[in-house]
N, C-alpha and C positions, 0 to 999 in steps of 0.2 A: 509257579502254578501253570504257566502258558508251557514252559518246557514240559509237564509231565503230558497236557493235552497234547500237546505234539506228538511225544512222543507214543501215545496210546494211540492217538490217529495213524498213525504211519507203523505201529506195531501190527493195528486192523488190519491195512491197506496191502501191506510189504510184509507179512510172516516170515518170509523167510531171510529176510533182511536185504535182498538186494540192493544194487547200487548202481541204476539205472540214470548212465548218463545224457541220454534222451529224454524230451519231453513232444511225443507225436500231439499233434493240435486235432481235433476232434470236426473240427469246423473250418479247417484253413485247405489252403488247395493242396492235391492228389499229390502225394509222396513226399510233402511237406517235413521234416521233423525239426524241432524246436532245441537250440544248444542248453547250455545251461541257463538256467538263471542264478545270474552271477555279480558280485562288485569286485571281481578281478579273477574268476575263473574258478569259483570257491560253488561248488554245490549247494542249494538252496535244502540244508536238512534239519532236524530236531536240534542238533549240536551247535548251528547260528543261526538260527531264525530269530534264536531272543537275542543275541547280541545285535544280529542288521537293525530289528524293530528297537534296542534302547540305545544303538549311536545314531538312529537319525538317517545312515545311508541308504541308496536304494539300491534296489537288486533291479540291475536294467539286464531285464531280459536280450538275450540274444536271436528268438526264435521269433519266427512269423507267426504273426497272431491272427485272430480272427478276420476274415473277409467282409468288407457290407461295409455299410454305415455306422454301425453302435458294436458294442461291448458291453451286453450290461451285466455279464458278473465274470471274472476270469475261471473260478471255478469253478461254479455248476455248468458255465457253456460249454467247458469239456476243455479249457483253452491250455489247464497246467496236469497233463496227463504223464506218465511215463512211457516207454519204449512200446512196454505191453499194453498199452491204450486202458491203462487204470489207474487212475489220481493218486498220487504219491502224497497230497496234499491237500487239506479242505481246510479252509479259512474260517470261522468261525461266522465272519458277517465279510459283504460285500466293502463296506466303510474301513474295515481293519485292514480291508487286504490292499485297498488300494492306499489306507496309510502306510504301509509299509512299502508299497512298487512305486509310492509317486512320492517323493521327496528332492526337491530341488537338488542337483548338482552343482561344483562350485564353478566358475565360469571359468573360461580358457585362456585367461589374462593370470588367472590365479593357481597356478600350478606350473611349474615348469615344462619348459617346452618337449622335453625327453619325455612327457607322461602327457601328454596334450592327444597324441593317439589313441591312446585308453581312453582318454573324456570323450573324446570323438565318437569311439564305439559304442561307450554306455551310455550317449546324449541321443544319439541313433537308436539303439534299442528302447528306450524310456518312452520312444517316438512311436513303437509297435503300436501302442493300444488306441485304438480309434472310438468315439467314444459317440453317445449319441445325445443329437443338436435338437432333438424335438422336442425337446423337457430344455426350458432355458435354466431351470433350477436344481437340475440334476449334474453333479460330477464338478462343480463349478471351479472348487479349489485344484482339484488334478487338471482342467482342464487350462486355464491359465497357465498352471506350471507347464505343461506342454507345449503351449503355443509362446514361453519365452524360453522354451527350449529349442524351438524350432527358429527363433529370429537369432538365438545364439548360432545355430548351425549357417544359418544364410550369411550372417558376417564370417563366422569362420571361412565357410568358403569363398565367399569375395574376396577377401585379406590376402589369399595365396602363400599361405605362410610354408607351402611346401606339397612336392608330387603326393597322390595319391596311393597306397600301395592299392596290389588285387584281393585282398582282402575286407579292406575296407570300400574296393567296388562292390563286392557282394554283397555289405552292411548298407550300402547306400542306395542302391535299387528294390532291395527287400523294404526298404523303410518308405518310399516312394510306391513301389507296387501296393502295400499295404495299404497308406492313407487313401490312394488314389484308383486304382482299379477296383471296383463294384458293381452292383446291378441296380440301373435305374430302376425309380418309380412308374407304375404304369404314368404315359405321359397323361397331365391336366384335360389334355381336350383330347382322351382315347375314346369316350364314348358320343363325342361331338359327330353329326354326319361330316365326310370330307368336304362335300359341296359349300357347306356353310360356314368351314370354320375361317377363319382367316387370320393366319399366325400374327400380320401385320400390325390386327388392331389386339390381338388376347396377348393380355401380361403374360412374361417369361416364368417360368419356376425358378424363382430364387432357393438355391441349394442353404440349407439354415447350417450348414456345418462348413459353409465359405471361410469362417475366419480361420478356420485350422488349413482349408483345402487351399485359398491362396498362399500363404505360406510357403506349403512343400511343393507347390507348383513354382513359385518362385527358387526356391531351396534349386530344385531339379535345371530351373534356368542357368542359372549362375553356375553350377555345376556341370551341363554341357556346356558353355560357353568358355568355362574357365582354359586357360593356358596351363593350368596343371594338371590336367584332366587329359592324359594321354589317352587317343583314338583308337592305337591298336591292341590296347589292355581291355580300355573301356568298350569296345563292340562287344565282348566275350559275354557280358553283362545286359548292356543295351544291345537287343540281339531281338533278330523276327518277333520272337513271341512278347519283348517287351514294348514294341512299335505296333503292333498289331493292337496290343490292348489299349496302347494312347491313342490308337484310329478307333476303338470302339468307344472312347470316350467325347470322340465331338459327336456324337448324340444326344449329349445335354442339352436338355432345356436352358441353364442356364448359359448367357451370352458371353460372364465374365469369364468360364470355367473354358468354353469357347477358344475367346481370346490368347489365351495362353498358349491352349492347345497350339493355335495354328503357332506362334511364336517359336516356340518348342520342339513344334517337329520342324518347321524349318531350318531351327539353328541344328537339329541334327540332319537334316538331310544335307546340310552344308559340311556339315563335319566329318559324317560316317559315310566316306563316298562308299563304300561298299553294300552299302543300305541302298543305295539309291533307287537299283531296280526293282526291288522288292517292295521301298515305297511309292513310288508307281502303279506297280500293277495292283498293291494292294489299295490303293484308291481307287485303281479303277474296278475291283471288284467291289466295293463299295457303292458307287455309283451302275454299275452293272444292277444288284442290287435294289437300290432304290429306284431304277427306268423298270426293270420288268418285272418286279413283285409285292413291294412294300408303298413306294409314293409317297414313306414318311423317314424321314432323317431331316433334323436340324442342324446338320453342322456342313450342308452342302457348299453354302458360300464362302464358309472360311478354308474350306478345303480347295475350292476355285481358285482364291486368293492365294494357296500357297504352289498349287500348279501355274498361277498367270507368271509368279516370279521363275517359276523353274524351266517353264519354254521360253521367257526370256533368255535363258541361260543355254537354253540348245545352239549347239555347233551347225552349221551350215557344211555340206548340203545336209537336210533333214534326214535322221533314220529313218527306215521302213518301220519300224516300232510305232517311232513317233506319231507316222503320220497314221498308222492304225490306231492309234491312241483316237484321234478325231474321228474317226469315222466310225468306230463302234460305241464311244466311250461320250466325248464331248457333243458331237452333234446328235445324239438318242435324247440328252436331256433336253431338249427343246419339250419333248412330251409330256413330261406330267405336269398335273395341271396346276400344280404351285410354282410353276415355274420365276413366277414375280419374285419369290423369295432370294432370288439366285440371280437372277437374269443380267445382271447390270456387270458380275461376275463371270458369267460366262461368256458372255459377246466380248469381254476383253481378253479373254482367252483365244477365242476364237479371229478377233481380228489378229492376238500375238503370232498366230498361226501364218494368216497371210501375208503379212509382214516378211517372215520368216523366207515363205516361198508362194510367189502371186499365181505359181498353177494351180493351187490348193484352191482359188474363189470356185471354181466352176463345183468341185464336189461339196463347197459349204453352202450355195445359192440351191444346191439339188439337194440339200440335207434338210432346208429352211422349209423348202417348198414341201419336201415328204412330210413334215411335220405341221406343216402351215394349218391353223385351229379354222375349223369351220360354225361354231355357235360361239366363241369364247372373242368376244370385239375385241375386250382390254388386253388378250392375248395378242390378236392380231396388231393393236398400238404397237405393244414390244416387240415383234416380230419386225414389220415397217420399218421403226427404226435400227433394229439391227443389219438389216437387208440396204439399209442406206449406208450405213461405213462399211460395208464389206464391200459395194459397189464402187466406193471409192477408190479403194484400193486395187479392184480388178480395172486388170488390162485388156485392150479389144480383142483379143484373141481367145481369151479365157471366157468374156463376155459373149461372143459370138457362139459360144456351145451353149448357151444355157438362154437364151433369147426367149425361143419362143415360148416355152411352159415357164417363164420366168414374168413375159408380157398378159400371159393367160390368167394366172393369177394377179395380178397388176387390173384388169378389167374387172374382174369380181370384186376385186376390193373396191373400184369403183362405184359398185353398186349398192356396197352395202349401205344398209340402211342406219347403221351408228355415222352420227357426223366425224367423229374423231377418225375413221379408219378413213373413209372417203377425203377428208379434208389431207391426210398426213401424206395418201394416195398420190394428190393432184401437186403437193407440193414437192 
């Protein structure tokens, strides 16, 4: 009975019978197209659909699926289309179709090591479908099976049971780009005034689809990290546009999602020297960014955090880059007025700076004072004590340029009328 629906569906759909072995995604990014859906390269048609649906196996997709957060039907979202962007295939109900696409695979201990690639692939494609975490009672049995799909992949690649080929780089960034590049929620406190909100005390947005998302964020760790994981295969892959988009993801709300982040691009900017200037400048358009237009990004400190280790890392004497880096980039953020958020981040950056090279205090004591807060006390607290270890570290010489408008405001702060800036002042 199911074979003749088939077949009359796909008689509708395909009159002329074609055998389109594309499937373009309707909803997935610009110039996308989708391989077969296959359990070993076998076209998803009339002829096996009843066989896959009464042995049990899955047809793990090979193609990029939908973008975002959720999936809620693979068929009407337009996700299982053909070449000519017209469904080769409609599912009868959402339930059947994901009993058939979501069926455990057997694990990698359980097959021979000659066929462990193929598992590899269709454990990866199984991983396409993202699914949505708002409904805790929606998708619940596909979703487990994915997320012990996903801690079978993290052991496989920890295990290092052998190099990666380039093909299965591509399988492995698509399935990582997938789960993990999308578009935030408008943020919690967007219609908050800026004056009043103060991230310090408002709870974080917990992402509800975290148990999937740490996972393949872990998945992706283990995998730049790994010793099997050749650099100059894998740049081809992990490449501008796939760095760029893990820079637009530390603008989570949430702090775990955060945390990785910085992990991650560190172990790659350790890895992919060839990245390196690229992730650079594109922090510092970032930070560009949020000093002269925006004043909102969450992910400023962990991004601090992963520059304070990388100018540890600078060669002496300093680039001319470098030291442009501070002076357009690091000393602007003094300015906006969340600065609290960051601040403890950034003056260690800042001292790594003079450290580095002690003629640099006079332009950072003239960067402090250009910015120096004039109604904002609690700013001025943080300011004072930053202005205290960078003076530490400056020499009479470098001191003696910056004296007098350094002593000027020094008397102001004496007067202010908060006891805290006065007292931190005197001492």
């Amino acid at each position: 009975m199911m074979n003749i629906r088939l077949k009359n569906l796909i008689a509708r759909k395909n009159p002329r019978g074609d055998n389109n072995d594309n499937a373009s995604l309707g909803n997935g990014s610009a110039g996308s197209r989708a391989k077969n859906l296959n359990t070993g390269g076998e076209l998803l048609t009339a002829s096996n659909a009843s066989r896959l649906s009464s042995s049990g196996q899955v047809a793990a997709s090979n193609s990029m699926p939908l973008t975002g957060n959720s999936i809620s039907d693979p068929v009407t979202s337009g996700a299982f289309q053909a070449s000519n962007e017209k469904p080769y295939l409609s599912a009868p109900s959402t339930t059947s179709m994901y009993a058939l696409f979501f069926e455990p695979l057997p694990a990698f201990r359980d097959v021979p090591t000659s066929e462990r690639k193929n598992l590899l692939v269709k454990k990866l494609g199984l991983c396409y479908c993202v699914f949505d975490f708002t409904d805790a009672t929606k998708n619940v049995h596909e979703k487990e099976i994915k997320r012990q799909t996903l801690l079978e992949l993290v052991d496989y690649v920890t295990s290092g049971t052998g190099k990666f080929t380039e093909s299965v780089f591509e399988d492995i960034t698509r399935m990582v780009a997938v789960n993990l590049f999308r578009s935030f929620p408008p943020p919690s406190h967007h219609n908050i005034i800026a004056d009043t909100f103060d991230a310090e005390d408002d709870e974080p947005l917990m992402d509800p689809a975290w148990p999937h998302l740490q996972i393949v964020y872990e998945f992706l760790l283990r995998f730049v990290v790994s010793t099997e994981t050749d650099a100059k295969t894998a740049k081809r892959y992990i490449d501008h546009s796939f760095v760029l988009k893990l820079l637009e993801l530390f603008d989570s709300e949430d702090p775990r999602e955060r945390e990785y982040l910085k992990t991650i691009l560190h172990r790659i900017y350790g890895k992919f020297m060839v990245h390196r200037p690229f992730i650079r400048k594109a922090i510092s358009n970032i930070f560009y960014r949020f000093i002269f237009e925006t004043e909102k990004h969450n992910g400023i400190a962990e991004l601090l955090e992963i520059l304070a280790s990388i100018i540890n890392g600078f060669a002496l004497p300093l680039k001319e880059e470098h030291k442009l880096f501070l002076v357009r980039a690091l000393i602007p953020l003094h300015k906006p007025k969340s600065v609290a958020m960051y601040h403890h981040q950034l003056s260690y950056c800042i001292t790594q700076f003079i450290e580095k090279d002690f003629k640099l205090a006079d332009v950072v004591i003239r960067g402090l004072l250009k910015y120096w807060p004039v109604t904002n006390s609690q700013k001025e607290v943080l300011f004072l004590g930053e202005l205290e270890e960078v003076l530490e570290g400056t020499q009479a010489a470098e001191f003696q340029k910056c004296v007098v408008p350094l002593f000027r405001q020094i008397s102001r702060c004496l007067n202010n009328p908060h006891f805290q800036v006065s007292l931190l002042d005197v001492f």
